[in-house]
N, C-alpha and C positions, 0 to 999 in steps of 0.2 A: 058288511057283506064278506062271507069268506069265499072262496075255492080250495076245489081239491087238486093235489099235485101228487104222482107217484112216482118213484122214486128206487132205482135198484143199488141193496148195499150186499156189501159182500160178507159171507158167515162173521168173520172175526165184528166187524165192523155192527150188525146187525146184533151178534150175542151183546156186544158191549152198551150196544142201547139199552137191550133188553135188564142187564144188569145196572145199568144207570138208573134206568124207571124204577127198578125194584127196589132200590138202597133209597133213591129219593123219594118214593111216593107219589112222582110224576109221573105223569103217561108217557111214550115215544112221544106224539106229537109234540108237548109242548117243547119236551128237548131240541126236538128238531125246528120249532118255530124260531128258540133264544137264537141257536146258532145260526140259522138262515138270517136273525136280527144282526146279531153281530158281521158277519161276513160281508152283508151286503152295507153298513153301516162302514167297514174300513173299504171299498169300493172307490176307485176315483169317480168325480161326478162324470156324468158320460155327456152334459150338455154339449162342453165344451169338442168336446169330437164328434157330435152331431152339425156343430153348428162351423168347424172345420170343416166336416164333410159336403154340406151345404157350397161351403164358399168353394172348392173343389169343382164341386158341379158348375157354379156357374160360371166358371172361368178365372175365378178368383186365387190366381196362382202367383208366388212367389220365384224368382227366378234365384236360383240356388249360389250363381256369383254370388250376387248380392247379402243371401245370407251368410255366405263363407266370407266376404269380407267384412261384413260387420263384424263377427266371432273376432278377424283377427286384430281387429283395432286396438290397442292399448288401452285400459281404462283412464280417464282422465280424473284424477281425485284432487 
């Protein structure tokens, strides 16, 4: 299944497409699909700050001492 997504680019940014597709024999779109591949591939996962956000909500909090002294503890090696 695809969808559609639109999208505003500014002249330079737009001609540059336009000249990408034309040198590579690809449409805009697929261009725009690699990079939208890419970007969202270096992405940090977002579980992890969903499921932060979660424990937030339900009262699931850290008291800020506590993590400030842990930080200052010395490493034990």
């Amino acid at each position: 299944m695809t969808s559609v997504v639109s999208l505003s680019l500014d002249l330079q940014q737009f001609e540059t497409l336009q000249r990408l597709a034309h040198m590579t024999r690809r449409d805009q779109g697929w261009h725009l699909r690699q990079a939208l591949a890419l970007y969202l591939q270096e992405q940090p996962c977002l579980d992890p700050v969903e499921e932060g956000l979660a424990d937030a909500r339900a009262g699931h909090l850290l008291d800020l001492a506590d993590i400030e002294a842990k930080w200052r503890k010395k490493p034990s090696c």
